[in-house]
C-alpha positions in Angstrom: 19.4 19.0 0.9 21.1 17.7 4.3 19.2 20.1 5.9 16.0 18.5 5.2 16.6 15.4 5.6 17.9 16.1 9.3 13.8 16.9 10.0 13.0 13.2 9.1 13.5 12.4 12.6 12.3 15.9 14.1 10.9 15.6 17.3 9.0 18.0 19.7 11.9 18.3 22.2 14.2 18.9 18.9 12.0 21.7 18.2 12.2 21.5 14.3 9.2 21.5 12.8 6.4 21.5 15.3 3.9 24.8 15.0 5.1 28.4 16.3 7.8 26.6 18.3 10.2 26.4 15.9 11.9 30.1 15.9 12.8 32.0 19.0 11.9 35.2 17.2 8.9 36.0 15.4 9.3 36.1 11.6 9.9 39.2 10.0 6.7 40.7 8.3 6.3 39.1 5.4 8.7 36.4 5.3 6.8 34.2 7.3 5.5 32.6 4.3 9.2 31.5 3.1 10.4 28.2 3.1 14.4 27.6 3.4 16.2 27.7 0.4 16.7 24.0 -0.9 18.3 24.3 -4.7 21.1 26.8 -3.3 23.7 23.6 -2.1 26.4 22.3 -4.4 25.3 19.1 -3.9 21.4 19.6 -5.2 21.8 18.7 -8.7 23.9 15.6 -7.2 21.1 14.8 -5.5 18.4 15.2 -7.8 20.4 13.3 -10.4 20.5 10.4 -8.2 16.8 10.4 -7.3 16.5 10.7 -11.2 18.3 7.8 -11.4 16.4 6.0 -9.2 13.1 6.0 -10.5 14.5 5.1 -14.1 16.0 2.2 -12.9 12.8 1.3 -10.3 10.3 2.2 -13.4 12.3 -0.3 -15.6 12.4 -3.2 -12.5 8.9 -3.1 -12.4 7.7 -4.3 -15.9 9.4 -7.7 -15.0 8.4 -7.3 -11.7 4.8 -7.1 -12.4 4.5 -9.4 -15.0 5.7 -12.2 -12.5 3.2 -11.0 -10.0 0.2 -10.4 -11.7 0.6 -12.8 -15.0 2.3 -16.0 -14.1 -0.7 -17.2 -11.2 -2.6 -15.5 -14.0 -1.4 -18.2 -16.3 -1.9 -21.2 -14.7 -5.1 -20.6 -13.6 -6.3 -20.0 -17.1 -4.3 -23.1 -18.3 -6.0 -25.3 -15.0 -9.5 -23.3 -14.7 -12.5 -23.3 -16.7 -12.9 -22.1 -20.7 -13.1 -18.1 -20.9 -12.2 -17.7 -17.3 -12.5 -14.3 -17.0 -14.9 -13.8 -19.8 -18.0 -16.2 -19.1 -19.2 -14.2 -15.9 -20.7 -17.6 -15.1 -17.0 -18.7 -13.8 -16.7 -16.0 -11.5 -19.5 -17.1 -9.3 -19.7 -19.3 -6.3 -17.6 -22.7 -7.2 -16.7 -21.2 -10.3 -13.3 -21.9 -10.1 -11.0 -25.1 -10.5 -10.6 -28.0 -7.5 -7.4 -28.3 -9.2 -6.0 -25.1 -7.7 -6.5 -26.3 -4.0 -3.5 -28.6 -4.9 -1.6 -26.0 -7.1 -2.0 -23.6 -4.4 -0.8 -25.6 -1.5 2.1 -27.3 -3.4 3.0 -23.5 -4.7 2.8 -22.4 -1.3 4.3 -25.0 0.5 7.8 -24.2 -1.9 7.3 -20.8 -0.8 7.6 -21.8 2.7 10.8 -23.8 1.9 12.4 -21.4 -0.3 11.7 -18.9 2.8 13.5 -21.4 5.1 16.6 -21.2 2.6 16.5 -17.6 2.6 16.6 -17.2 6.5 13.4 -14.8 6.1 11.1 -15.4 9.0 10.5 -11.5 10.5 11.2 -8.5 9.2 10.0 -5.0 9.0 7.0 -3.8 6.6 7.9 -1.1 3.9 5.2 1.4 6.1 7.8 0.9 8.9 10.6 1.5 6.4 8.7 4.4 5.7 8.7 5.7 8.8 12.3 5.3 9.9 14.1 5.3 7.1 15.8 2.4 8.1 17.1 -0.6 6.0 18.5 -3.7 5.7 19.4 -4.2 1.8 20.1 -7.8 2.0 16.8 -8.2 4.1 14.9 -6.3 1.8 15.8 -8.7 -1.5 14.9 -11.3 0.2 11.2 -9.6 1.4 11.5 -8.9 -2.8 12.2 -12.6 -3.7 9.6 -13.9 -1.1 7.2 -11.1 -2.7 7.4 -13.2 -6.3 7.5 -16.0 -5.3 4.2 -15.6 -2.6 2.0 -13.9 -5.5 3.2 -16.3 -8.1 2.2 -19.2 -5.8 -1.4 -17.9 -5.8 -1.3 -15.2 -2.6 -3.7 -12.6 -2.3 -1.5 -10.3 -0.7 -0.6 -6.8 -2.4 2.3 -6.3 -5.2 3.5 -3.4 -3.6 5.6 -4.4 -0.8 8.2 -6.2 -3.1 8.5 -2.8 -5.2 9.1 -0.8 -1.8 11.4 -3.2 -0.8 13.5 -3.6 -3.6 12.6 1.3 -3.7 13.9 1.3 -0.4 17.0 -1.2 -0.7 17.9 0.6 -4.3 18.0 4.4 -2.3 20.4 2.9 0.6 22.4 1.6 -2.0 23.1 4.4 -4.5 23.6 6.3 -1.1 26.7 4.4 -0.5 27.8 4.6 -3.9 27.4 8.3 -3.8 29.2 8.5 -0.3 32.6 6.4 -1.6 32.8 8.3 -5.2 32.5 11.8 -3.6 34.8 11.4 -0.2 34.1 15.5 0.6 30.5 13.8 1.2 31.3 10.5 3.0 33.5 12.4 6.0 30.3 14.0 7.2 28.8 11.4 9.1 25.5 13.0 10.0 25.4 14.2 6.4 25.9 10.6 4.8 23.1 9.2 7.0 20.4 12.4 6.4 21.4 11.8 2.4 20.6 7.8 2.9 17.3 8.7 4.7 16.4 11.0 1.8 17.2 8.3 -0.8 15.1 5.3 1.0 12.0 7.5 0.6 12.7 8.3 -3.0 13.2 4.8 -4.0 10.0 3.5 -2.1 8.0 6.7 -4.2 9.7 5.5 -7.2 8.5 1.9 -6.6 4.8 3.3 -5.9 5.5 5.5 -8.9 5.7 2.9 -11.2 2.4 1.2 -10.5 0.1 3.8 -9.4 -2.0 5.8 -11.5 -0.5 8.9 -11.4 3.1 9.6 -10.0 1.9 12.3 -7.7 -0.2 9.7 -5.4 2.8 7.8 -4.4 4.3 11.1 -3.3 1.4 11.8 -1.3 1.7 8.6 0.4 5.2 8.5 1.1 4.7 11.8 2.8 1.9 11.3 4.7 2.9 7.7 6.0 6.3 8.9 7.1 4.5 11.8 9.1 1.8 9.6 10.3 1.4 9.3 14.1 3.3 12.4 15.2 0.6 14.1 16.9 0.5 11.8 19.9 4.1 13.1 20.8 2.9 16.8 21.1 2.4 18.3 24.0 -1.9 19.2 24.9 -3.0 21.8 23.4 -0.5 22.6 21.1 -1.9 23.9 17.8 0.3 22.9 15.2 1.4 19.2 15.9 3.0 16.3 14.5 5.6 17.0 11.8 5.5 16.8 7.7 8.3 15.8 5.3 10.0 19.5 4.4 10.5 20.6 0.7 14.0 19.7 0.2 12.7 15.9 0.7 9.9 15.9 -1.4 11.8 17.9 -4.3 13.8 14.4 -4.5 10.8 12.6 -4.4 8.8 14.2 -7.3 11.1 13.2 -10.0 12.1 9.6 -8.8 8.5 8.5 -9.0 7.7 10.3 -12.1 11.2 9.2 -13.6 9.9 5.6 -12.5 6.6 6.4 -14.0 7.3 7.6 -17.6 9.8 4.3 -18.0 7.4 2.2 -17.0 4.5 3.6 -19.2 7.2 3.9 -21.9 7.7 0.0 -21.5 3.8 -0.9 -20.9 1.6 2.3 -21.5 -1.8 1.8 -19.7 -4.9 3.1 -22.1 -7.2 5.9 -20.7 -10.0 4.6 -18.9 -13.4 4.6 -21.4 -15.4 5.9 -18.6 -14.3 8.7 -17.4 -15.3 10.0 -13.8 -15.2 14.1 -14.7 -18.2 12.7 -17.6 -20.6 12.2 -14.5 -22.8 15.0 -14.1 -22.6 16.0 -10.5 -25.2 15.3 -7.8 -25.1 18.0 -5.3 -26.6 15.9 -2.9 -23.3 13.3 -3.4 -22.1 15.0 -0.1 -25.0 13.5 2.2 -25.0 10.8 0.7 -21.2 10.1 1.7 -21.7 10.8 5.2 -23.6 7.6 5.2 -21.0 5.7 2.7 -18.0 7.0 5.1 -20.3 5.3 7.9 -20.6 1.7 5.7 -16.3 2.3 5.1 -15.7 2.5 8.6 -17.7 -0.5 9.1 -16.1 -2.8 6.5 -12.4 -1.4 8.0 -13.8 -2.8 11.4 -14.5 -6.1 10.0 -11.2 -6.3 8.0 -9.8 -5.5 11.7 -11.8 -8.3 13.6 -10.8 -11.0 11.2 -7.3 -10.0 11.5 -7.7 -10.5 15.2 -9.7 -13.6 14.4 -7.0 -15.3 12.6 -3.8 -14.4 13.6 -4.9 -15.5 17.2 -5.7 -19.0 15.9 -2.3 -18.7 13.4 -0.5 -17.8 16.8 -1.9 -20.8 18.4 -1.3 -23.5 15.7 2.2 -21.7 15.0 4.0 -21.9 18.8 2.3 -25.8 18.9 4.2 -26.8 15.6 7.7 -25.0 16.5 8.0 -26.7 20.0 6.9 -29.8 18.2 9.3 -29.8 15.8 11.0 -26.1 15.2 11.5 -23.3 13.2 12.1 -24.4 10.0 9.2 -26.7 10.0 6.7 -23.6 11.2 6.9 -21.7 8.3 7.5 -24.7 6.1 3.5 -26.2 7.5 2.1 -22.9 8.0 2.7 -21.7 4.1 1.2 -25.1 3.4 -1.9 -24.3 5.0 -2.0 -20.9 3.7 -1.9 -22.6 0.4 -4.7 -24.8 0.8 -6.9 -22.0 2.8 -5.7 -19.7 -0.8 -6.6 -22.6 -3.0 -10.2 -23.3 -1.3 -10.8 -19.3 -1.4 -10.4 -18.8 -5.2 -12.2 -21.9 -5.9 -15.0 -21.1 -4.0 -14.7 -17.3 -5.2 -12.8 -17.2 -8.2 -12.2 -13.2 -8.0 -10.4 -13.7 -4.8 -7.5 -14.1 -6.5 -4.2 -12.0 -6.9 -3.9 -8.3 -4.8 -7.1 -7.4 -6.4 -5.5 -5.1 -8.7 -6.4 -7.3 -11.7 -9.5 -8.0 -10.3 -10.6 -4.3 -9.8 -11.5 -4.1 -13.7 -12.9 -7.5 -13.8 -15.1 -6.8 -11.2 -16.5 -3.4 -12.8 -16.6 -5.0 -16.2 -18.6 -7.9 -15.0 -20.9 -6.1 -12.5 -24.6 -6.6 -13.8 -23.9 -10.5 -13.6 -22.6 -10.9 -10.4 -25.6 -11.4 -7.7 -24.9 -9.7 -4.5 -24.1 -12.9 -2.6 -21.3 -13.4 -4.8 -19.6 -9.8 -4.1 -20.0 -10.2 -0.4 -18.7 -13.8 -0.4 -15.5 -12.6 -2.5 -14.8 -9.6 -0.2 -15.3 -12.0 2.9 -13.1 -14.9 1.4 -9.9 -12.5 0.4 -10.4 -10.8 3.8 -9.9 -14.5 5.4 -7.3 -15.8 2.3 -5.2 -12.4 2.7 -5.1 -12.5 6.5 -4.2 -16.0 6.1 -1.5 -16.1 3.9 0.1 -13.0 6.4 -0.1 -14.7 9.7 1.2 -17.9 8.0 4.4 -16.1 6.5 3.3 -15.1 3.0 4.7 -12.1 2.2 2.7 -9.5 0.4 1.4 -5.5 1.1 -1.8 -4.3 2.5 -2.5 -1.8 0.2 -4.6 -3.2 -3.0 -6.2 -5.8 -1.2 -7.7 -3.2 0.6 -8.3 -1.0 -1.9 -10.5 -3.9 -3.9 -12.6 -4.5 -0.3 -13.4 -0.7 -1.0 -14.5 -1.4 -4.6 -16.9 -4.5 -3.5 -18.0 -2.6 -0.7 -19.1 0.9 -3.0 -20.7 -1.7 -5.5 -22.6 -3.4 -2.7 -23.8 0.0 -1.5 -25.0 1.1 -4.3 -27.2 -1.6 -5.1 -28.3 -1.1 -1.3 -29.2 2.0 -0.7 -30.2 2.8 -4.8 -27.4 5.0 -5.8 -25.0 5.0 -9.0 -22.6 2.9 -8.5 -19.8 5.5 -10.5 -20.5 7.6 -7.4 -20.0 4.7 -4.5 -17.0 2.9 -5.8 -15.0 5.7 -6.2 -16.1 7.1 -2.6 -15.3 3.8 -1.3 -12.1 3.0 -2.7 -11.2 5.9 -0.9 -13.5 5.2 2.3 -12.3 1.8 3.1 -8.7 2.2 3.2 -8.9 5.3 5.1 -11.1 3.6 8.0 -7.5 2.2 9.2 -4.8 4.5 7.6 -4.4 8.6 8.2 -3.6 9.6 4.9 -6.5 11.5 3.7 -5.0 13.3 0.7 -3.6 9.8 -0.5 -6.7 8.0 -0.3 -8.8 10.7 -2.3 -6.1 11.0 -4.9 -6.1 7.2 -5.6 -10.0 6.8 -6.9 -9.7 10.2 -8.6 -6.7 9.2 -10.0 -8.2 5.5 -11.0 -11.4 7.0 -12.0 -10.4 10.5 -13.3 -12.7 12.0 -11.3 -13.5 15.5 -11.9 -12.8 18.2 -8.5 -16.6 18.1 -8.2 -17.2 14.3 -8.3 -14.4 14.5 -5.8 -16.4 16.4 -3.0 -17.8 12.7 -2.0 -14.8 11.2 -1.9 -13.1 13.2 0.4 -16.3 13.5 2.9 -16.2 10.0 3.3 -12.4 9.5 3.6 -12.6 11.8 6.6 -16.2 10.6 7.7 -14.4 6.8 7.6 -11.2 8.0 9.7 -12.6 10.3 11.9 -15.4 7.1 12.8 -12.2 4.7 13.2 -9.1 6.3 14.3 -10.2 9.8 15.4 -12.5 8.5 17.8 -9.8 6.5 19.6 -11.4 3.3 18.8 -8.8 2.0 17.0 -5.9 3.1 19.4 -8.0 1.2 22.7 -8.6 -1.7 20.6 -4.3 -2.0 20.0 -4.1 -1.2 23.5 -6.3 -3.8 24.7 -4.7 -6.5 22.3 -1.0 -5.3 23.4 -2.3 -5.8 26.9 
């Protein structure tokens, strides 16, 4: 498996993994379809026993881990809010919610910001650069893990899934080390050790996505298209076959830590079939035209997501160097948690369905669909665009991921009320649309709402349209790319 791993940091002048480049000789005839042999090595069943390992521990760490995350905010604003919160459709409208969780929220928030100051967690890296490199700090990460809990317990809208890839990540470095002291023949290989470590950080972040995605395979389709992401632009022009992918012998390892991590978590918590079932919906040959134009409304909503990131951070920025010349560090994150407490608390009041990463809001929002007016969907997606944005630039610590994904649920329902077509065709197509606007992970993003919605391979053909309609609007245009170039500048 070393062998792998050493392409995790392939590179065009390396010439590992880039096109036709790769082999001074052409392939002999008919063995240029053969991948190298990965499950020859002594060491394979040590490896895929640790990567088993893995994902049973990071399936069982993320029933507690949840429950904090999405229950215990959960709790108190049932205990503080209205009767039948999330029952009475009425209390999910505008000012539906509870004044009272302006002050929960900033209080919550305002301990988050000193526990942060206790923990010596200001900056650090996000699990997609973890991702990417492979690189990790295990002390860092608990603390990203503890700031995680205690952010979403506080009331955050930020995403779940950061803490889990922290804690995936920091859990594979780990049982790396442990495998490099028990078995010295492994540890006096330097390069070795470090390749094996790599391999292990990815399987423990796919384990952590494992365990809370709807299928295992989806979180092995996004660990291997994020750490491959953005290779092209180091290829020279014109070359044919660019970039670089994540080889077999990495993603064997990665296959049974997230379904390992999967099958103990549904063990611990199985999830119920969804009633509805996506592959039911008779298909509408005409779904394809119609997600040109719902790829065109993702790429928009991406772009707005974008410009309110812009928005705020430059005023966070602002308000952020004022307070630490003023009166330091410690006292910057303390007031800036404070105000994304209050900012959190006003959001959810106003728009009670704000709340959380939006993963527990995804079903609430379909279930409760005929009763909420239209003004209502657009002022919930607007206020956890300006609450999540919020709570990032003022230190809450949370993932990108589901918020994102719930803006694409909003977004599908809103469409197809606007432009008069079923809605179990837009929200699928735009939980996929929206996300992929910012992110190139195209297979990722239509596996998610097929594997959410059990879409059928026909009522896929719109999904994936628009996921590449959405991207191709965004990123392959270069918009995206000037834009970061002209903020960096």
């Amino acid at each position: 498996s070393h062998g792998a791993a050493r392409e995790l940091d392939a590179s065009p002048e390396a010439g590992l993994v880039h096109g036709g480049s790769v082999a001074s000789s052409p392939p002999e005839a008919g063995n240029d379809l053969l991948e190298v042999p990965w499950a020859n090595s002594r060491t394979f069943w040590l490896d895929l026993a640790a990567a088993t390992a893995i994902g049973c521990w990071m399936g069982a760490a993320s029933y507690p881990y949840s429950f904090l995350t999405d229950k215990v905010h959960e709790r108190w604003l049932e205990e503080t809010g209205p009767p039948d919160l999330w029952e009475d459709v009425s209390n999910l409208g505008f000012r539906g919610g509870s004044t009272k969780w302006i002050l929960i929220a900033w209080v919550c928030c305002t301990a988050v910001g000193v526990l942060k100051v206790c923990l010596g967690l200001d900056k650090f890296p996000s699990f997609i650069t973890e991702m990417k490199h492979q690189h990790i700090d295990p002390s860092e990460s608990m603390k990203v893990l503890v700031g995680c809990i205690a952010s979403l317990c506080a009331g955050g809208t930020l995403g779940l899934e950061a803490g889990l890839g922290a804690l995936g990540g920091a859990s594979g470095h780990l049982v790396a080390q442990v495998v490099a002291r028990r078995r010295a023949e492994l540890g006096d290989d330097a390069e070795a050790t470090d390749l094996r470590r790599k391999t292990y950080i990815l399987a423990g972040i796919a384990a952590g996505f494992g365990a809370i995605f709807p299928a295992p395979f989806i979180s092995v389709l996004l660990v291997a298209e994020v750490a491959a992401a953005g290779m092209d632009q180091h290829a020279p022009p014109g070359e044919f076959m660019t970039g670089r992918r994540l080889p077999k012998k990495v993603l064997i390892f990665l296959v049974p830590a997230s379904t390992a991590a999967f099958v103990v978590r549904y063990a611990m918590d199985p999830k119920p079939l969804t009633a509805n079932l996506g592959a039911l919906l008779p298909y509408d040959n005409l779904s394809a035209i119609y997600a040109i134009l719902l790829g065109a409304v993702g790429a928009v909503v991406g772009l707005v997501f974008l410009v309110l990131q812009a928005v705020t951070k430059k005023m966070i920025d602002a308000l952020s160097s004022r307070i630490e010349r003023t009166c330091g560090k410690a006292c910057r994150q303390i007031l800036l948690a404070s105000l994304a407490g209050a900012v959190t608390g006003a959001g959810i009041y106003l728009f009670p369905l704000a709340y959380s990463s939006g993963r527990s809001a995804m079903g609430l929002t379909i279930k409760h669909r005929n009763g909420l007016s239209t003004g209502v969907l657009l002022g919930t997606a607007l206020t956890k665009t300006i609450t999540f944005w919020i709570g990032m630039h003022c230190g809450l610590v949370g993932g990108l991921f589901f918020p994102f994904m719930y803006l694409g649920l909003v977004a599908g329902e809103v469409s197809a009320r606007t432009f008069g077509l079923d809605y179990r065709i837009c929200i699928p197509v735009m939980v996929g649309a929206v996300p992929a606007s910012l992110f190139t992970m195209p297979v990722t993003s239509l596996a998610l709402p097929v594997g959410m919605f059990v879409s059928g391979p026909l009522n896929a053909i719109p999904i994936f349209v628009a996921v590449v309609v959405s991207n191709t609007i965004v990123v392959g245009s270069g918009f995206l790319g000037k834009l970061m170039a002209r903020r960096r500048g």
